[in-house]
PDB file with SEQRES, HELIX, SHEET and CRYST1 records, atoms N, CA, C and O in Angstrom:
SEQRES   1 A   72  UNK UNK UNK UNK UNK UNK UNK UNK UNK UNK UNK UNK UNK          
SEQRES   2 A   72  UNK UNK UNK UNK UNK UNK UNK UNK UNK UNK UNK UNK UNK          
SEQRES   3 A   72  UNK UNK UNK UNK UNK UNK UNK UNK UNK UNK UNK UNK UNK          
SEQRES   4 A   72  UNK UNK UNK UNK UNK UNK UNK UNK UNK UNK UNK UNK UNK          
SEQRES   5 A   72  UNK UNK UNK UNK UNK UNK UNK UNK UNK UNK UNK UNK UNK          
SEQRES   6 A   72  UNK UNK UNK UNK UNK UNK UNK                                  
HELIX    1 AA1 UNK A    6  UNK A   11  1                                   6    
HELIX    2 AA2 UNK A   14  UNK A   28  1                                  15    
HELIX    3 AA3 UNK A   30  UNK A   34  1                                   5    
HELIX    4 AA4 UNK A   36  UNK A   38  5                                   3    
HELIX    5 AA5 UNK A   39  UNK A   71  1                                  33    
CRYST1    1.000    1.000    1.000  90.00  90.00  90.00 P 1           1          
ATOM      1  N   UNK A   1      17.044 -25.610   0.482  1.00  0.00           N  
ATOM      2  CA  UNK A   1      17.184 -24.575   1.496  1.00  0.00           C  
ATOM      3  C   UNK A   1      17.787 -23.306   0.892  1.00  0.00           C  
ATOM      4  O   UNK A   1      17.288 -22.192   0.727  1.00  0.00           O  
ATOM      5  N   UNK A   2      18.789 -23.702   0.659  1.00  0.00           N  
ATOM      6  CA  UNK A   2      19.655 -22.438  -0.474  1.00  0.00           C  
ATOM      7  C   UNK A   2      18.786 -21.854  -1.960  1.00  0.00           C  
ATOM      8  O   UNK A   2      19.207 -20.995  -2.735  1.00  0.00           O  
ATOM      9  N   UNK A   3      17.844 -22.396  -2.030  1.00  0.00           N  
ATOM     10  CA  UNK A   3      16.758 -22.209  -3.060  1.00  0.00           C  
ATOM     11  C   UNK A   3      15.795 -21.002  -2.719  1.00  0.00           C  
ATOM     12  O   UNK A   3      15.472 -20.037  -3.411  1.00  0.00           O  
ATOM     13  N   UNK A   4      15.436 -21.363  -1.427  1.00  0.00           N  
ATOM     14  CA  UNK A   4      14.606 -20.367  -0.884  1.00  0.00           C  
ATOM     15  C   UNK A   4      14.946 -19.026  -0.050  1.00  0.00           C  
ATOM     16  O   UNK A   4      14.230 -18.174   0.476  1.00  0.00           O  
ATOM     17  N   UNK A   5      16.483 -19.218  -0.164  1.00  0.00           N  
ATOM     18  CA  UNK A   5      17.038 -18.063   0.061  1.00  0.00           C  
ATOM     19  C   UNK A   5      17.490 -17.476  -1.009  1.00  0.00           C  
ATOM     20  O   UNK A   5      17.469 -16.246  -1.060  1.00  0.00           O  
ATOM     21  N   UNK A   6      17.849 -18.023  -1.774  1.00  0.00           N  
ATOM     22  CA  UNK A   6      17.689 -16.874  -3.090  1.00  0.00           C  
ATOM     23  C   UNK A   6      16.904 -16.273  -3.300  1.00  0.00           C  
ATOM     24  O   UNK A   6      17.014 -15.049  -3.362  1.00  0.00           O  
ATOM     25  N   UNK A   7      15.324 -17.194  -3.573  1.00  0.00           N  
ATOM     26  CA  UNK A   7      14.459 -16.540  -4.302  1.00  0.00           C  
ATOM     27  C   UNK A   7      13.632 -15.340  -3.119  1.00  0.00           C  
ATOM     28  O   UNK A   7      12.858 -14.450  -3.473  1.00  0.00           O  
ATOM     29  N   UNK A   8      14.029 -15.616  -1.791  1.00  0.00           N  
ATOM     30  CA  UNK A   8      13.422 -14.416  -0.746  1.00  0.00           C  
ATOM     31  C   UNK A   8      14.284 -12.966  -1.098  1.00  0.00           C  
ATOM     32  O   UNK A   8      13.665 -11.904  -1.166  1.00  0.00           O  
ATOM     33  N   UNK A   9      15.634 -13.018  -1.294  1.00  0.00           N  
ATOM     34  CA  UNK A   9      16.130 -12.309  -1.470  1.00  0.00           C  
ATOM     35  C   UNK A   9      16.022 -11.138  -2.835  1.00  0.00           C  
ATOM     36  O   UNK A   9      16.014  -9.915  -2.975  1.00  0.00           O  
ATOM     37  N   UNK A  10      15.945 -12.387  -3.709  1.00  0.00           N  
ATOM     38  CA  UNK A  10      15.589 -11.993  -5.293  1.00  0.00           C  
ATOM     39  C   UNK A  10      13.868 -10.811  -4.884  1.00  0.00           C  
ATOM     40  O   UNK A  10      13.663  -9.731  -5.439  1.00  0.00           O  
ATOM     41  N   UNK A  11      13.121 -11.320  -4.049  1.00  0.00           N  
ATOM     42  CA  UNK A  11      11.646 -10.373  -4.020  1.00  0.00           C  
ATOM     43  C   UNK A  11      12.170  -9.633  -3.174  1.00  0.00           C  
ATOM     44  O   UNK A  11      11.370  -8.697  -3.158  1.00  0.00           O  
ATOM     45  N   UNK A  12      13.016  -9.369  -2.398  1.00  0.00           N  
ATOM     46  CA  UNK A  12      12.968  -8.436  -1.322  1.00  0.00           C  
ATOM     47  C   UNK A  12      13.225  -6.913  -2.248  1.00  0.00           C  
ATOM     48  O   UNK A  12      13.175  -5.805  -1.714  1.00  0.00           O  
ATOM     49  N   UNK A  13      13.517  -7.154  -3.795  1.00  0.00           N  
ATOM     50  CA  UNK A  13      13.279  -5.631  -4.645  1.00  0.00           C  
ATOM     51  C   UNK A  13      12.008  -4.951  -4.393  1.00  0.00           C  
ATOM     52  O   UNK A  13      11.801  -3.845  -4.890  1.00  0.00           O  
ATOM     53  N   UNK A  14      11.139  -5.536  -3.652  1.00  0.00           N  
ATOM     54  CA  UNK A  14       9.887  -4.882  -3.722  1.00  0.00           C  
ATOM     55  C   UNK A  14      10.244  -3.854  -2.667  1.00  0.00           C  
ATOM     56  O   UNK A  14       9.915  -2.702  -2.953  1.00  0.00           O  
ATOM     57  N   UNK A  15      10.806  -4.025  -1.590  1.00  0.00           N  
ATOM     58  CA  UNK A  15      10.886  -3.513  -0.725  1.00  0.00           C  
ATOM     59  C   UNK A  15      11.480  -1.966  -0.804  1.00  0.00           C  
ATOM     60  O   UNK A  15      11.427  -1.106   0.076  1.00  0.00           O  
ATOM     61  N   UNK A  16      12.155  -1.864  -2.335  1.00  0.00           N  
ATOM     62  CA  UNK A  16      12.971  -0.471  -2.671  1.00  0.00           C  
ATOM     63  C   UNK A  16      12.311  -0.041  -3.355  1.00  0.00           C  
ATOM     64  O   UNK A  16      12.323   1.188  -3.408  1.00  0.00           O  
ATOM     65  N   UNK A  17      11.366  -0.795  -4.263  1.00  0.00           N  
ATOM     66  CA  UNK A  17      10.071  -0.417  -5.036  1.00  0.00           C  
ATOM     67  C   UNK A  17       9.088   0.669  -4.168  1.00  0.00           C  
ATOM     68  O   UNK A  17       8.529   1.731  -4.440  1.00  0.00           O  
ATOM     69  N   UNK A  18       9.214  -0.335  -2.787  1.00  0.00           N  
ATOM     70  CA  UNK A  18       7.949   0.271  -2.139  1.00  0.00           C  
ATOM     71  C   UNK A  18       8.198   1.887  -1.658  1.00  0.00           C  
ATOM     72  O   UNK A  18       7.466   2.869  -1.782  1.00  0.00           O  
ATOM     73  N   UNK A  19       9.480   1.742  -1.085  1.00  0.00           N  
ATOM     74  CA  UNK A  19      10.306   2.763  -0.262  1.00  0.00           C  
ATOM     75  C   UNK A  19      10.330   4.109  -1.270  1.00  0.00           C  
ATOM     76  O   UNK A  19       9.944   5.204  -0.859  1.00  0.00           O  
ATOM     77  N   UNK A  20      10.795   3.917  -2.545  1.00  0.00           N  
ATOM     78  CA  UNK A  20      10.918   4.839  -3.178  1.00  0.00           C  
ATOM     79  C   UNK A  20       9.529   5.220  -4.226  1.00  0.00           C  
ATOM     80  O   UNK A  20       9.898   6.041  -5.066  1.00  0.00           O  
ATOM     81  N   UNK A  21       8.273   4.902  -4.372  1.00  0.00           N  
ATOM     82  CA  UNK A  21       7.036   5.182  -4.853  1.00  0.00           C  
ATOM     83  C   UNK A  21       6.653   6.072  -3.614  1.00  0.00           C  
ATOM     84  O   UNK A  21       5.907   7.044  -3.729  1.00  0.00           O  
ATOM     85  N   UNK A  22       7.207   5.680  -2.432  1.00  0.00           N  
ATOM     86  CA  UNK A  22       6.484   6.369  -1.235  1.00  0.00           C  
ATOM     87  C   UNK A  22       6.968   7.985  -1.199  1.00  0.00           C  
ATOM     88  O   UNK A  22       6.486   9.073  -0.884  1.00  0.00           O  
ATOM     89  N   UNK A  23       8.342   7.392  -1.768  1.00  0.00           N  
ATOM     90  CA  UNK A  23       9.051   8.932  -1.194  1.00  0.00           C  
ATOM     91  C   UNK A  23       8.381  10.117  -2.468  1.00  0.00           C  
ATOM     92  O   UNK A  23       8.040  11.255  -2.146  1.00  0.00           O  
ATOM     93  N   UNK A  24       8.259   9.463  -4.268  1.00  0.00           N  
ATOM     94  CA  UNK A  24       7.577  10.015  -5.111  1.00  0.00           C  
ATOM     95  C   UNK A  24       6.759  10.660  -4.809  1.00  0.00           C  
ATOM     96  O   UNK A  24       6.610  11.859  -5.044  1.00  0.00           O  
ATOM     97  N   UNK A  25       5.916   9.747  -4.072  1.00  0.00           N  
ATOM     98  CA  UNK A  25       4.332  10.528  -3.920  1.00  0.00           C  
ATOM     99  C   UNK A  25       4.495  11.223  -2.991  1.00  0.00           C  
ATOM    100  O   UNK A  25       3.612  12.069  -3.131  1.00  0.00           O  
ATOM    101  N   UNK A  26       5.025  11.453  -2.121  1.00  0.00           N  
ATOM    102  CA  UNK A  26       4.917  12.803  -1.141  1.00  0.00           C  
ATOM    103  C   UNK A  26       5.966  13.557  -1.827  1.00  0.00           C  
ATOM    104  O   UNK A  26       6.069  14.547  -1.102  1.00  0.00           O  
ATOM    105  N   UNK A  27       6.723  13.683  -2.683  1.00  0.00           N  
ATOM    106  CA  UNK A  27       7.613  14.893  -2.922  1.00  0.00           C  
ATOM    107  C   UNK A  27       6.294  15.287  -4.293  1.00  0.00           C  
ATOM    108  O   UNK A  27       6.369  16.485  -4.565  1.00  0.00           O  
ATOM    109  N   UNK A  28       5.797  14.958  -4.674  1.00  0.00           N  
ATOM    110  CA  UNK A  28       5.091  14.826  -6.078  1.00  0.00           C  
ATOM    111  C   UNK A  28       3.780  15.674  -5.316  1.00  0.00           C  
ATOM    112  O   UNK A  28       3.313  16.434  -6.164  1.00  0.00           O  
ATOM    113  N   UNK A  29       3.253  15.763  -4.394  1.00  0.00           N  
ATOM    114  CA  UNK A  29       2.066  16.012  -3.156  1.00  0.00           C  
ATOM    115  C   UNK A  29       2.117  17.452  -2.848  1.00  0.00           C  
ATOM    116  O   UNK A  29       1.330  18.397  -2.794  1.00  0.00           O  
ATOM    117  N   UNK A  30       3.924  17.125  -2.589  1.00  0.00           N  
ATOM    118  CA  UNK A  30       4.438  18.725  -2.235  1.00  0.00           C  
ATOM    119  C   UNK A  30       4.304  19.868  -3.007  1.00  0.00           C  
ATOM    120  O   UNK A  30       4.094  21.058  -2.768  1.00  0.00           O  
ATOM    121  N   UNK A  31       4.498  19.125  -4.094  1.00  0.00           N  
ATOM    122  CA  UNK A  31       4.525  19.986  -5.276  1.00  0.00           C  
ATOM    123  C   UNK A  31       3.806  20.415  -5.945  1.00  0.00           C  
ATOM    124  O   UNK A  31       3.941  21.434  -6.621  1.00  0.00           O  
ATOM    125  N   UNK A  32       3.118  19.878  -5.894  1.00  0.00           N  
ATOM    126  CA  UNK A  32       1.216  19.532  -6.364  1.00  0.00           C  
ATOM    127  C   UNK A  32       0.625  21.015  -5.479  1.00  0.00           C  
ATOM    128  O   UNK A  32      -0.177  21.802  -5.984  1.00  0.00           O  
ATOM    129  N   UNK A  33       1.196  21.164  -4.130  1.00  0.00           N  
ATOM    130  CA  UNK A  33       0.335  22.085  -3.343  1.00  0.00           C  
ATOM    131  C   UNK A  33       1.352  23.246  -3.215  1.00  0.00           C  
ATOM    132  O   UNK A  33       0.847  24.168  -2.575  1.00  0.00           O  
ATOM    133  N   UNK A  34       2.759  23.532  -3.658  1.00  0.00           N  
ATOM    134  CA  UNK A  34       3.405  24.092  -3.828  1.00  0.00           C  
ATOM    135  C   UNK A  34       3.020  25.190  -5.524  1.00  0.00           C  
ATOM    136  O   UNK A  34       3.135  26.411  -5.625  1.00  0.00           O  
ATOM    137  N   UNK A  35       2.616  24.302  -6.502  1.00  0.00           N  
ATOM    138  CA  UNK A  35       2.370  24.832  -7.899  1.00  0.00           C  
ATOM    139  C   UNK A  35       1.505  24.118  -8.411  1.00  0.00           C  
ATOM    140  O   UNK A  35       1.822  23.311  -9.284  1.00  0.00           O  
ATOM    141  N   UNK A  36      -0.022  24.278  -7.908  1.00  0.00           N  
ATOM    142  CA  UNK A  36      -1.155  23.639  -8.595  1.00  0.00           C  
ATOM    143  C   UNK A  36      -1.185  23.438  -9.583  1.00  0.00           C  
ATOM    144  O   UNK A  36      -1.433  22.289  -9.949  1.00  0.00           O  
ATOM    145  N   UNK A  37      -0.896  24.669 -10.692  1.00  0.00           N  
ATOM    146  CA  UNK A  37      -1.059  25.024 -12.097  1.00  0.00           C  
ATOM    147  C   UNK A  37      -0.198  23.890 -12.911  1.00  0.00           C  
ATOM    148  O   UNK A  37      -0.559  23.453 -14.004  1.00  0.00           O  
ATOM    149  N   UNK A  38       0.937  23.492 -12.258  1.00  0.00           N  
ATOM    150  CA  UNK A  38       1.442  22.383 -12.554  1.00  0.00           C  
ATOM    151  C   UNK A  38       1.538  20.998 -12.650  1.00  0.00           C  
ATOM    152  O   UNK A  38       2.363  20.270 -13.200  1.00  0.00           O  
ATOM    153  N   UNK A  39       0.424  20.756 -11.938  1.00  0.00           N  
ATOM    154  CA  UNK A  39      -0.236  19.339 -11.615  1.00  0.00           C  
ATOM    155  C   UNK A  39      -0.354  18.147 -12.537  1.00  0.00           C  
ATOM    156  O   UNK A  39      -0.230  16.995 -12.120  1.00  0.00           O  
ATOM    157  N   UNK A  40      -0.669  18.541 -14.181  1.00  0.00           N  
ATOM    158  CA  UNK A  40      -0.690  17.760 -14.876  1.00  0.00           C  
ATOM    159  C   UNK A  40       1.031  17.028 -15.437  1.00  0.00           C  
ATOM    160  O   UNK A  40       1.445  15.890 -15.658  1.00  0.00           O  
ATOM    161  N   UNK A  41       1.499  18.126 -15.473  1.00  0.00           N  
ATOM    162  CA  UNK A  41       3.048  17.748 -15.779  1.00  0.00           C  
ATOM    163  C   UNK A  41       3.436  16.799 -14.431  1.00  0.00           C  
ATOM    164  O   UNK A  41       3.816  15.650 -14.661  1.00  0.00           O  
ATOM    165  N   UNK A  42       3.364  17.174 -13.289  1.00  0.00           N  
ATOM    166  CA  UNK A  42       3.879  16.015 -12.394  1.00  0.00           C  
ATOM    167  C   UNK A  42       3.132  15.227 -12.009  1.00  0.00           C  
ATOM    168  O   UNK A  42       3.615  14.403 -11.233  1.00  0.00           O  
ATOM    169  N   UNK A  43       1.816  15.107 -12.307  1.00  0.00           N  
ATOM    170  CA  UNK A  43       1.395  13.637 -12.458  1.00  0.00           C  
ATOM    171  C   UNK A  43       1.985  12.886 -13.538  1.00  0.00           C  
ATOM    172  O   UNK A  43       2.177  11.729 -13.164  1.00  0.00           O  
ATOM    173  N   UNK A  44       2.361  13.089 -14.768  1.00  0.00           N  
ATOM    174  CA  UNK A  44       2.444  12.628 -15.716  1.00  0.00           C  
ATOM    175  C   UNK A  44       4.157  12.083 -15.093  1.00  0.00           C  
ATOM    176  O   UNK A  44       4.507  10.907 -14.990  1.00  0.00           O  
ATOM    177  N   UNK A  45       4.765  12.955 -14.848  1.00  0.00           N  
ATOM    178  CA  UNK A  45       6.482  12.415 -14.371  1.00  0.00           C  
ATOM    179  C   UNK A  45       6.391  11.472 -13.242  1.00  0.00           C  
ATOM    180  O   UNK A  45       7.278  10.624 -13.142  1.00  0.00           O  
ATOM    181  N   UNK A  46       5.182  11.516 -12.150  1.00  0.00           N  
ATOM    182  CA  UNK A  46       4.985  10.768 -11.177  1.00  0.00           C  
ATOM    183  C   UNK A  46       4.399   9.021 -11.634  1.00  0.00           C  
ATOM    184  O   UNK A  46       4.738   7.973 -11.084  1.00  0.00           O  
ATOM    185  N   UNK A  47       3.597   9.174 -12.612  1.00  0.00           N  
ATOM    186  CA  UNK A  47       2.942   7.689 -12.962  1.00  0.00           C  
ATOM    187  C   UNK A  47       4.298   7.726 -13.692  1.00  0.00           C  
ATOM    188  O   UNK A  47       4.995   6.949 -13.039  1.00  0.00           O  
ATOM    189  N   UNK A  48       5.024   8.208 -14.681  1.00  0.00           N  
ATOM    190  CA  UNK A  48       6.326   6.957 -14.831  1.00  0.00           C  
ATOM    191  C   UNK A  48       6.917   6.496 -14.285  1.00  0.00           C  
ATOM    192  O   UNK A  48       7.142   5.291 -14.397  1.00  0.00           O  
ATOM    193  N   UNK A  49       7.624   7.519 -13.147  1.00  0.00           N  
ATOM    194  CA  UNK A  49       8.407   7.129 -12.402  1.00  0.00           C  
ATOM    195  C   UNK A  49       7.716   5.631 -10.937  1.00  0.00           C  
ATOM    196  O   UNK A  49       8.370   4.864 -10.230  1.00  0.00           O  
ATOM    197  N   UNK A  50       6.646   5.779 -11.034  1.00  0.00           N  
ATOM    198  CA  UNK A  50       5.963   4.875 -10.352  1.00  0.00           C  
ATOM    199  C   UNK A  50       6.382   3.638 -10.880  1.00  0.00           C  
ATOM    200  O   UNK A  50       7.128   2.848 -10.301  1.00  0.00           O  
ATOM    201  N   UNK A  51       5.646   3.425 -12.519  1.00  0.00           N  
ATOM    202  CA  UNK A  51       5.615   2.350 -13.232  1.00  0.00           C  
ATOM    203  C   UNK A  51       6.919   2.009 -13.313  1.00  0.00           C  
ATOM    204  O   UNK A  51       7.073   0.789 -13.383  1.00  0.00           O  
ATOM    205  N   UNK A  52       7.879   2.623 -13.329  1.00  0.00           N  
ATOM    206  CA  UNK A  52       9.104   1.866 -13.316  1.00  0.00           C  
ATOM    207  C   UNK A  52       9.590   1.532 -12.400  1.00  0.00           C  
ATOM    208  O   UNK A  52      10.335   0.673 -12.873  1.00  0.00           O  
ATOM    209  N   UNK A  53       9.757   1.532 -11.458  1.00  0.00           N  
ATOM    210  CA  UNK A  53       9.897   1.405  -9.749  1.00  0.00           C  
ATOM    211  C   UNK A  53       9.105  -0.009  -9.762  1.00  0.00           C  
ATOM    212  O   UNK A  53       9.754  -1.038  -9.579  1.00  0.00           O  
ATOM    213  N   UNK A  54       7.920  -0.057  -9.943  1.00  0.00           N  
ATOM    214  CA  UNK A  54       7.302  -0.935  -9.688  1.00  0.00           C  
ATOM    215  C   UNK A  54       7.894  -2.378 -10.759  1.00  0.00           C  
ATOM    216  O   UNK A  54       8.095  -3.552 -10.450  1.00  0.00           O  
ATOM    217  N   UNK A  55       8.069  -1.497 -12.367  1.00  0.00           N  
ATOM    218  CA  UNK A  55       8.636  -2.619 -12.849  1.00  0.00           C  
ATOM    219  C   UNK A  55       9.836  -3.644 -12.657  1.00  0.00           C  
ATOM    220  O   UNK A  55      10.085  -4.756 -13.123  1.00  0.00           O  
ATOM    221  N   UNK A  56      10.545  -2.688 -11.666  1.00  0.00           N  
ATOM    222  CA  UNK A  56      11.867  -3.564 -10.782  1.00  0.00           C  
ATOM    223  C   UNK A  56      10.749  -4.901 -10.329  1.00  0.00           C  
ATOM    224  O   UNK A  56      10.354  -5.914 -10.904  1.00  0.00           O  
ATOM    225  N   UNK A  57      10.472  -4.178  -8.782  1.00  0.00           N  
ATOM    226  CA  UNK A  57       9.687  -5.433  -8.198  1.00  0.00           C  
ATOM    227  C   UNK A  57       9.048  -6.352  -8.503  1.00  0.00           C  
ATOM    228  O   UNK A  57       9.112  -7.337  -7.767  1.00  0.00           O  
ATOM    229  N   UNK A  58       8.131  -6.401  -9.774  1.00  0.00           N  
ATOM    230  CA  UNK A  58       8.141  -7.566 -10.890  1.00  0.00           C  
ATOM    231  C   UNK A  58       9.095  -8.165 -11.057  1.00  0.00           C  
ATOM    232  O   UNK A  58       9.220  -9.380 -10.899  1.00  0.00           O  
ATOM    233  N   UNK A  59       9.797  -7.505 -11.354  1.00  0.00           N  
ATOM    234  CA  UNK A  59      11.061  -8.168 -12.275  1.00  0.00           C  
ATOM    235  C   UNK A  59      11.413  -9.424 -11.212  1.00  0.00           C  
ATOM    236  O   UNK A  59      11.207 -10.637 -11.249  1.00  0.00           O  
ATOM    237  N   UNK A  60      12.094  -8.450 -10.175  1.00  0.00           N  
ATOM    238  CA  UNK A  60      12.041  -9.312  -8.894  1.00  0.00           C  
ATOM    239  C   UNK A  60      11.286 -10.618  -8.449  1.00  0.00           C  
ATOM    240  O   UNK A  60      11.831 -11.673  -8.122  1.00  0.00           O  
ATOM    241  N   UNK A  61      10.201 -10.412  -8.484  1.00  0.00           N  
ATOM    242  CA  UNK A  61       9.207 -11.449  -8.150  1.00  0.00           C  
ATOM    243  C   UNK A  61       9.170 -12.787  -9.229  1.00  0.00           C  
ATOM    244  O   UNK A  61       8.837 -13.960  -9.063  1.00  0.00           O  
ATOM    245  N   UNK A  62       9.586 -12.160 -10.201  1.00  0.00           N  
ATOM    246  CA  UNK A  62       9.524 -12.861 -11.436  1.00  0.00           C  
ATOM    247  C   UNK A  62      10.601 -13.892 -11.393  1.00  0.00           C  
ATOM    248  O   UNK A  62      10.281 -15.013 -11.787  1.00  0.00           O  
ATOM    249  N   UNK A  63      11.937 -13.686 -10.943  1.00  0.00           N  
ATOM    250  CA  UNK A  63      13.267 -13.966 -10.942  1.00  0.00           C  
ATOM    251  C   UNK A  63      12.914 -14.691  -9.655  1.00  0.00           C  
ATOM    252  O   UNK A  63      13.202 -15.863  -9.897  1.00  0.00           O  
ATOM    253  N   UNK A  64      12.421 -14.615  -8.355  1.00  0.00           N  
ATOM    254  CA  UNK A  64      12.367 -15.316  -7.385  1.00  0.00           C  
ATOM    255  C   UNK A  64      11.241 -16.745  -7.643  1.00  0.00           C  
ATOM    256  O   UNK A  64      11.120 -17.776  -6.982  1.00  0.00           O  
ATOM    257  N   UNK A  65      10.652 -16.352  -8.674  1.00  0.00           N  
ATOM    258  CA  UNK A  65       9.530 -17.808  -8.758  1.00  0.00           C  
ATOM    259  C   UNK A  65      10.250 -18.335  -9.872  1.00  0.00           C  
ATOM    260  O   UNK A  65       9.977 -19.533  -9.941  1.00  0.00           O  
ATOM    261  N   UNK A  66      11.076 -17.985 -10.817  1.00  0.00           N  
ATOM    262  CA  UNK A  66      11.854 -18.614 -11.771  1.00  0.00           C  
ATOM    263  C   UNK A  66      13.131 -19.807 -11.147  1.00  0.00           C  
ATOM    264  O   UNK A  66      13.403 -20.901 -11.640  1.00  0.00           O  
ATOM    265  N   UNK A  67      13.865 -19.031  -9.702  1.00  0.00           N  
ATOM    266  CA  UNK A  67      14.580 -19.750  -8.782  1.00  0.00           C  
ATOM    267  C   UNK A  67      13.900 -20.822  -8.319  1.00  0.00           C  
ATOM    268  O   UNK A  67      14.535 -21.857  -8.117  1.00  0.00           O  
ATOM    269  N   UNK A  68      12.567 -20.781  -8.079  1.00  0.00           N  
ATOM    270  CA  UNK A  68      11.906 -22.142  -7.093  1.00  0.00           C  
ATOM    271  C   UNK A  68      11.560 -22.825  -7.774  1.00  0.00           C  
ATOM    272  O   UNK A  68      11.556 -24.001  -7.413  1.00  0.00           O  
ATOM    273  N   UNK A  69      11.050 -22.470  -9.204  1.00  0.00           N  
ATOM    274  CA  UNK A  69      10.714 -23.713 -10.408  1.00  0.00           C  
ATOM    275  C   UNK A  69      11.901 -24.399 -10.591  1.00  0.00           C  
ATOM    276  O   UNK A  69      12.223 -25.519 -10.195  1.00  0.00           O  
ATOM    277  N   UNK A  70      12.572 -23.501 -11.310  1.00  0.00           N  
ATOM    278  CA  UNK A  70      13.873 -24.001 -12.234  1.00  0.00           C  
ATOM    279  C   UNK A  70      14.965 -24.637 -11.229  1.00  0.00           C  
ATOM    280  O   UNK A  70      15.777 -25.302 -11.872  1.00  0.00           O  
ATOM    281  N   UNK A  71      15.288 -24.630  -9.505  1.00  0.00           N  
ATOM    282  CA  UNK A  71      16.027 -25.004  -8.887  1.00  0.00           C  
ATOM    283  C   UNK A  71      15.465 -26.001  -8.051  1.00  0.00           C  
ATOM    284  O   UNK A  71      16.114 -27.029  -7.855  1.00  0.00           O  
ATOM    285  N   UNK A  72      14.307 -25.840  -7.509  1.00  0.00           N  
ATOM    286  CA  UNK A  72      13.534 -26.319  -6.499  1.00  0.00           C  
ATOM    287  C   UNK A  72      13.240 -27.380  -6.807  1.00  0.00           C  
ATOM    288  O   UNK A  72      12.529 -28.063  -6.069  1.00  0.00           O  
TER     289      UNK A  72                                                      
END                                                                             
């Protein structure tokens, strides 16, 4: 029981993953239509900052199926 509350908790990183890629892409959108000419530079700052965001929630997911093997 206490197994599967870890490991829900351990994925719930996706959830800040998700929250903050969201907020990226509309400030990244803004900006985009704010300074066209600039577009390539903040795509380029936007896909990192994505990929790393996202690499939390892996991480996460990773750590929550590691709890249900290794404890479960």
């Amino acid at each position: 029981m206490l197994v599967a509350i870890g490991a829900g908790i351990a994925v719930l990183s996706g959830i800040g993953a998700g929250v903050g890629i969201g907020i990226a892409t509309s400030k990244a959108t803004e900006a985009i239509a704010r300074q066209p000419e600039a577009e390539s530079k903040i795509s380029k700052a936007l896909l990192l900052g994505c990929a790393l965001a996202e690499a939390t929630a892996i991480y996460g997911f990773v750590i929550g199926l590691l709890i249900i093997i290794m404890l479960g």
